[in-house]
N, C-alpha and C positions, 0 to 999 in steps of 0.2 A: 166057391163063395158066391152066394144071391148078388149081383147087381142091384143099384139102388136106381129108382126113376129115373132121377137126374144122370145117373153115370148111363142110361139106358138111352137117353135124351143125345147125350152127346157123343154115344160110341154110331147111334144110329148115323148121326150127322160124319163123322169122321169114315167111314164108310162110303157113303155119297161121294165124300170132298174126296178119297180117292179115287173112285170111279171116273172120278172128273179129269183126275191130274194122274202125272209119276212125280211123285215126292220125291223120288233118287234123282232124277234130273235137274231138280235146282241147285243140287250140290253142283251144277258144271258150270254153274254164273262161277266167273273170276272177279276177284277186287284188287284195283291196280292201286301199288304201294303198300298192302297188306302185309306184315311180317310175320313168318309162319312161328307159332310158339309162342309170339308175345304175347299177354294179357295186359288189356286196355282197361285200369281202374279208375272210375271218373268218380272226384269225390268234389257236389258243390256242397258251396257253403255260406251260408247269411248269419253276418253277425254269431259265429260259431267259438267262438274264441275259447272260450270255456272248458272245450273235450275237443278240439280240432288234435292239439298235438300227438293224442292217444290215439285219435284216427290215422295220423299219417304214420307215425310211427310200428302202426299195425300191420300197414303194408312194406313197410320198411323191413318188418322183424318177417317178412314171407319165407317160407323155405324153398319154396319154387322162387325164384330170384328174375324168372324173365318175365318182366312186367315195365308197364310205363304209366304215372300216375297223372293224373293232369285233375288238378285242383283249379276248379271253376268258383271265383269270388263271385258272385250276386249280388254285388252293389254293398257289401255288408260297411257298416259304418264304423264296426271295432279294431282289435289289431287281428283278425282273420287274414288279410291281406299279408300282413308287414312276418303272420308266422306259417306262411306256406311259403314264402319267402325265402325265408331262412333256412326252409329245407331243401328246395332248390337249387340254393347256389350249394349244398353241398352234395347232394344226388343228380346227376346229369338224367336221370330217369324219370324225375316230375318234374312238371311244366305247371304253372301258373295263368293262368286265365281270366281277363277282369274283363266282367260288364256291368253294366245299368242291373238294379233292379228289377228282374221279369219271373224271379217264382222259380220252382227247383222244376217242371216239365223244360221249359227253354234254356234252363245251366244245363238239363241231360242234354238234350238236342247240341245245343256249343259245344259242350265235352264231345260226345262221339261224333264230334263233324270232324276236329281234330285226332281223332286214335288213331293208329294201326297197326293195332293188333288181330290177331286170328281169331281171339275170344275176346268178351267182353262183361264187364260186371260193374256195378256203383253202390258206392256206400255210404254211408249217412255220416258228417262230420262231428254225431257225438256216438258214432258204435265203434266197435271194432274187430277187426278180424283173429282168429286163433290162426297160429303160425301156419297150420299145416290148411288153412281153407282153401285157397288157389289149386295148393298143390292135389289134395282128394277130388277133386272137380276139374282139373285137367287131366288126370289121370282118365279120370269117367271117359271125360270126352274122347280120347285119346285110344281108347279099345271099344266104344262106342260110336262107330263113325254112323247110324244111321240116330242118333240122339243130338238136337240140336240145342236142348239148353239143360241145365244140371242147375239143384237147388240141395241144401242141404239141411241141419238145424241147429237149434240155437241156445244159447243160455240168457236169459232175462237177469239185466241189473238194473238197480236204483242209480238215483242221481249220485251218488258215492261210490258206483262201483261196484255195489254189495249184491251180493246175488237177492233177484228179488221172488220171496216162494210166494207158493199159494195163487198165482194168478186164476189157474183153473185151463189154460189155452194148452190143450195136447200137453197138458205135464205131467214126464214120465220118467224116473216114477214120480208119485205126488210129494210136493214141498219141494220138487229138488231144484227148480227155478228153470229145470231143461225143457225147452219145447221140440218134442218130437212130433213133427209132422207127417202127415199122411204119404204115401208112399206113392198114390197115383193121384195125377191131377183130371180124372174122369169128368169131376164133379166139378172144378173148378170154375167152368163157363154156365154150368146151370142151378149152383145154388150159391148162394150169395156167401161167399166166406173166401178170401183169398190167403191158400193155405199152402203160397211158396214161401213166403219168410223175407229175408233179408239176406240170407248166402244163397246167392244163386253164379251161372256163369253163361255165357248164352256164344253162338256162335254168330263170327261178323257177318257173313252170310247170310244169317235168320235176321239178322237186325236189320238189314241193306232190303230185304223180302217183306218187312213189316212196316215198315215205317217209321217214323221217329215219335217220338213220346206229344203226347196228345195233350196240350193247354188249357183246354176249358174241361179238363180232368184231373186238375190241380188236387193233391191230396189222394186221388184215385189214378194217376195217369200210371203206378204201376199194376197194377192188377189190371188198368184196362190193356196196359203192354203185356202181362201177361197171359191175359185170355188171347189176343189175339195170334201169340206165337204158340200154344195151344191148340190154337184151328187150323193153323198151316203149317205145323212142325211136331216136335216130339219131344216131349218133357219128363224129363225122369231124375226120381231123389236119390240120389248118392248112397253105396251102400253103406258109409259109414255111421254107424247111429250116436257119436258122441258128438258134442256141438261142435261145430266148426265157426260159430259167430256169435259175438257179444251184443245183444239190441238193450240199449239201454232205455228204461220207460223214466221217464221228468215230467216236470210241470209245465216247460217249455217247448214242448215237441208234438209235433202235429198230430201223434197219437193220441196223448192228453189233452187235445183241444177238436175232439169227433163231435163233440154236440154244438160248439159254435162256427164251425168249418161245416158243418152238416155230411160229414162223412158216410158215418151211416147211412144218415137219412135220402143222400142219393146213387144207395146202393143200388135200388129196384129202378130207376134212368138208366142208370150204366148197364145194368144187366139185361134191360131193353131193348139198347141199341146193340148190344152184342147178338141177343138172339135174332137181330134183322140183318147184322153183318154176318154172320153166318149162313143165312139164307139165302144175301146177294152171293157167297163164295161159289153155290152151287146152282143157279139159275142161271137162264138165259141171259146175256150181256150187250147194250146197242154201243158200238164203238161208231165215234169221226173221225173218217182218216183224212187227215191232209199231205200231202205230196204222193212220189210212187214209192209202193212197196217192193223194190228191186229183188228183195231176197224171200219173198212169198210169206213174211211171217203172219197176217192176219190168217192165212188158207190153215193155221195151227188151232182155231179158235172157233168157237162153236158159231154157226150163223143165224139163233136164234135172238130174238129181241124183247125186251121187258123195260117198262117204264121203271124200276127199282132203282136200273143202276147205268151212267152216261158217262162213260168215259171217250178221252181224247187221246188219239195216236200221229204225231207228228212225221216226217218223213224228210221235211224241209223244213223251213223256216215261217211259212203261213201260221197265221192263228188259227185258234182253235175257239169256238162255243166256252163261254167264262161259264163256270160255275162246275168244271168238271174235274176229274185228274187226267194230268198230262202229263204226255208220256214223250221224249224225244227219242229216236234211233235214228245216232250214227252211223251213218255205212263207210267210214272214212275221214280219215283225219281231219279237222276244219274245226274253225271257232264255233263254240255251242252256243243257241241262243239260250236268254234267259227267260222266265219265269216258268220250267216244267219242273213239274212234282220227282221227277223221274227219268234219267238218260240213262239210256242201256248203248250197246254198237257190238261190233262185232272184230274189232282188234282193243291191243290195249294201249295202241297210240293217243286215242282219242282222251287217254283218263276217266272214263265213265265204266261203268258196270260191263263187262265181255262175256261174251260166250259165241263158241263159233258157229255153232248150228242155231238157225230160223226158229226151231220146234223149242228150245230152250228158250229163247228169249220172250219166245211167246206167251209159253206156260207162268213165266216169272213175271213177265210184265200183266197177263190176266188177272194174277193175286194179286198182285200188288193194288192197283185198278181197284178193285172188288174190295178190297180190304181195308182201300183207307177212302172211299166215296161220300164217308160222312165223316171225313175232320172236321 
């Protein structure tokens, strides 16, 4: 089958980025406290009250059972609070989470700062899950160890429930309300349509590699999380073709409010900055080091230079040039200073990102670097 432009656009780039790197070697970053098997389900919610219960209760009804659900409240003003609550004291498996009002990007970010799980996924507190979602997408992963995030498809309902036909989005067959999604995500970085959906599963690792979800991409911060793990990992749809997820379309949902949110309209921004963060992933990189590098890990790292992209590599406690990402490596147990983007080391004494070899932490701290230069 012809490749299309776009998928020509971005297989050439994925090419490159491996020339760059060994994609197998980020698998050997370790994350301390991770528990192997669980799946980390982080469902915020503002003022959700309405269809929250049908949300929790969807991961509740999961048949894969090892899971941990942590409902992040967003400041909601109704009883959203008082009915994750109540599920809680009865499932020792969700946790409840309250902050101020700051917008569903920084509920993700609070949710996965607290998980630990080996995988990880979020879901909207008016969708919900088909029993078997978790479990077809663990499975994936699970005989796919070199695939880092799983996505699946969907069934569209109305604000009742009701299956909703005729949208026109990948509906297969027609009227039946199922969205069958494309199968490779080629095209996903280069034409403007994000076509993973709402069941997806992603691994802790890829997420820890990416970064965390992006704020002034409110509305768009998952497709722009998606593009980005994309560029530095491996995306693949589930073989199953029946839906594995309920997205319910309302009057109240950030779907149905794309022309006053300007969703679309700053589709061609996002897909801007993506096409320049792509380009930093594979060009020349100027790093500041501050203290000694005892373990050789910059001699890992190309030593060419480009005004594109400035990043900071800590080694002690010195500052670093503001306006960059920064990166701290422990060499040994000790209190971590604050404000870096990023601590990696090399035991897992420390509770930061490990891995034992220089060349690993290199590789992983370069991405990383690269890939989030323009939060």
């Amino acid at each position: 089958m012809r490749k299309s432009a776009y998928a020509k656009e971005f297989l050439q780039f994925k090419q490159a980025f491996d020339r760059c790197y060994r994609r197998r070697r980020f698998r050997e970053i370790q994350i301390p406290g991770m528990r192997k098997g669980l799946v980390s389900v982080v469902l915020p919610v503002y003022n959700g009250e309405r269809y929250l219960e049908e949300a929790i209760r969807s991961v509740i009804g999961q048949r894969y059972t090892d899971w941990e659900l942590l409902v992040v409240d967003d400041g909601s003003e109704d009883r959203s609070p008082e009915i994750a609550e109540k599920y809680a004291q009865k499932d020792q498996r969700i946790r409840v989470l309250a902050m101020e009002h700051k917008k569903l990007p920084a509920a993700l970010n609070a949710g996965f700062a607290q998980a630990k799980g080996e995988y990880y996924t979020w879901t909207s507190a008016d969708n919900r899950m088909e029993p078997d979602c978790l479990e077809q997408q663990v499975r994936f992963l699970r005989r796919h160890p070199k695939a880092d995030m799983t996505y699946g498809n969907m069934r569209l309902l109305d604000e009742n429930g009701q299956i909703l036909r005729g949208k026109g989005w990948y509906e297969i067959p027609p009227l039946s309300g199922n969205v069958r999604l494309p199968k490779t995500t080629e095209e996903l970085n280069t034409y403007a349509n994000n076509t993973i959906g709402a069941a997806f599963l992603y691994r802790a690792r890829i997420a820890a590699l990416a970064g965390g979800y992006q704020e002034q991409w409110f509305t768009m911060e998952d497709y722009d999380y998606f593009m980005r793990i994309n560029s530095i990992g491996t995306i693949c749809h589930i073989p199953e073709k029946k839906p594995v997820y309920l997205y319910r379309m309302h009057k109240d949902s950030l779907t149905a409010q794309d022309e006053a949110l300007g969703i679309t309209a700053r589709r061609p921004q996002l897909m801007a900055l993506d096409k320049r963060r792509r380009a930093q992933l594979i060009q020349p990189v100027c790093y500041h080091q501050k203290g000694i590098d005892r373990r050789g890990v910059l001699g890992y790292i190309g030593k060419g230079k480009s005004d594109a992209v400035a990043c900071g590599v800590s080694f002690d406690t010195d500052e670093l040039p503001e306006g960059e990402v920064k990166v701290y490596i422990a060499d040994q147990s000790r209190t971590l200073p604050k404000g870096f983007d990023l601590y990696l080391s090399f035991t897992e004494e420390t509770g930061c990102l490990y891995a034992e070899e220089p060349e690993v932490i290199a590789h992983f701290m370069d991405v990383f670097c690269r890939g989030n230069c323009d939060k």
